[in-house]
C-alpha positions in Angstrom: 147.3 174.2 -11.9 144.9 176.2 -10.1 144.2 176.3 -6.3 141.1 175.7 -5.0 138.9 178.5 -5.0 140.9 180.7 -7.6 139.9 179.0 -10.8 137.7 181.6 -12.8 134.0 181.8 -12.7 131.9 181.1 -15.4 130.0 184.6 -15.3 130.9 187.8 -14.8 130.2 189.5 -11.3 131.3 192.7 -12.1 128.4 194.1 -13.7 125.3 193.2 -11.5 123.8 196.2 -12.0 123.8 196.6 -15.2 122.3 193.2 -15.6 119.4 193.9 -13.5 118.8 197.4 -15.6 119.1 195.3 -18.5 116.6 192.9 -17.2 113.7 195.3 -15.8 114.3 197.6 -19.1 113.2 194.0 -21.3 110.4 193.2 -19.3 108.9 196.8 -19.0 109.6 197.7 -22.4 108.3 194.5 -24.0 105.0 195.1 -22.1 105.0 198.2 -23.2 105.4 197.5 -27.2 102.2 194.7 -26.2 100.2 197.4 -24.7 101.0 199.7 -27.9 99.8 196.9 -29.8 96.6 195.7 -28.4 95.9 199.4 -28.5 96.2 199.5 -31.6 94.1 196.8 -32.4 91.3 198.6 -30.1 92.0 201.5 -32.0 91.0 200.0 -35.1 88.2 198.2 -33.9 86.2 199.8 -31.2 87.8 203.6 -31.3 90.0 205.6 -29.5 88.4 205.6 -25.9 89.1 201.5 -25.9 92.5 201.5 -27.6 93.2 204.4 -24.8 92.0 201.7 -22.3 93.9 199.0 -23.2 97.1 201.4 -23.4 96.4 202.3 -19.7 96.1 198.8 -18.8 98.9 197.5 -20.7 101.2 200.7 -18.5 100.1 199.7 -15.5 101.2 196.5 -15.7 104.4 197.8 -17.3 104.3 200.6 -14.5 104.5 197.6 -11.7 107.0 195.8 -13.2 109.7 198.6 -12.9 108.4 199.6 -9.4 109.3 196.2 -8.9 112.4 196.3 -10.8 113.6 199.1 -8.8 113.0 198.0 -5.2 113.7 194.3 -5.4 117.1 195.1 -7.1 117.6 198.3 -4.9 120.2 196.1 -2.5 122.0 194.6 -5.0 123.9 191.4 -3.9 123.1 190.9 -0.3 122.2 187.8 2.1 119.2 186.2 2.1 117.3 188.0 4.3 117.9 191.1 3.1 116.9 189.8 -0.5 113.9 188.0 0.8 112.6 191.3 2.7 113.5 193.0 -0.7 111.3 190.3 -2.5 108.1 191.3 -0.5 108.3 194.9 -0.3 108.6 195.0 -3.7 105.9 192.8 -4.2 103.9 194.9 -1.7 105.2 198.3 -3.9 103.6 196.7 -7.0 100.5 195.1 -6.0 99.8 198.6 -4.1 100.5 200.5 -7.0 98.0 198.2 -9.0 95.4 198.3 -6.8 95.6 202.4 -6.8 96.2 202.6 -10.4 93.2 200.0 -11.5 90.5 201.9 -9.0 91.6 205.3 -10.5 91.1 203.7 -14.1 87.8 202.3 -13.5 86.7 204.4 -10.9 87.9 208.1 -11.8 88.8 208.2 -15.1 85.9 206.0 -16.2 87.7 203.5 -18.4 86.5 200.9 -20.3 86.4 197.8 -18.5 87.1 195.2 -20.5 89.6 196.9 -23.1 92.0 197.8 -19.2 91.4 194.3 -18.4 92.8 192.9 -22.0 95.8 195.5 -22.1 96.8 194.2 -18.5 96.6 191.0 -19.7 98.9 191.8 -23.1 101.0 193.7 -21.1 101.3 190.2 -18.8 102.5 188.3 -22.0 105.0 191.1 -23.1 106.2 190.3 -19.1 106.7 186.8 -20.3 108.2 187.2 -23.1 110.7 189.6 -22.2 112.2 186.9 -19.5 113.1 184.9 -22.7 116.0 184.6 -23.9 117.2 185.7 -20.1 121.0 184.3 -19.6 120.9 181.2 -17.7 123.9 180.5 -15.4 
């Protein structure tokens, strides 16, 4: 008969981080293959300059995710606190990075508008979708 306390959890703690690489490699990689496929509709619709402006959108968005990805999960297992400051700095790190990236598209590089805005938004789906099938304590 078990003590209390000493019975055996039902999930692994021994590989946190390898989890959380798991996780942010899904989720950038499936907006990634979304990006590669509205650009590829683009491509074959309005030309390369659109399909290469939905591709940029559809990376930024992937782009943010694994800035995210990499400073929220940076401390590991850790209070609350620290988690929570973690939380909104990478928050901060990837709505900074979107905001630089998006003016630089539109602004520099001359991108078209509405193609960048419909990659972001595929890319936001492929976010989505690779949260599914996440393991659910």
């Amino acid at each position: 008969m078990p003590q209390a306390g000493l019975a055996s959890a039902p999930f692994a703690m021994n590989d946190v981080r390898g989890a959380q690489r798991r996780l942010v490699w899904r989720v950038v990689s499936s907006q990634a293959l979304a990006a590669l496929l509205v650009a590829g509709g683009f491509a074959a619709t309005r030309g390369a300059a659109a399909a290469g402006a939905a591709l940029a959108g559809g990376l930024i968005a992937a782009i943010g995710s694994a800035l995210f990805g990499w400073r929220f999960f940076a401390t590991g297992i850790a209070p609350g606190a620290v988690v929570r400051r973690a939380l909104f700095a990478a928050e901060s790190l990837k709505w900074f990075w979107y905001v630089v990236a998006i003016w630089a598209a539109l602004a520099r590089l001359a991108l078209d508008p509405p193609a960048l805005l419909i990659g972001l938004i595929a890319a936001q789906f492929g976010y989505w979708l690779g949260l599914v099938g996440m393991k659910r304590g």
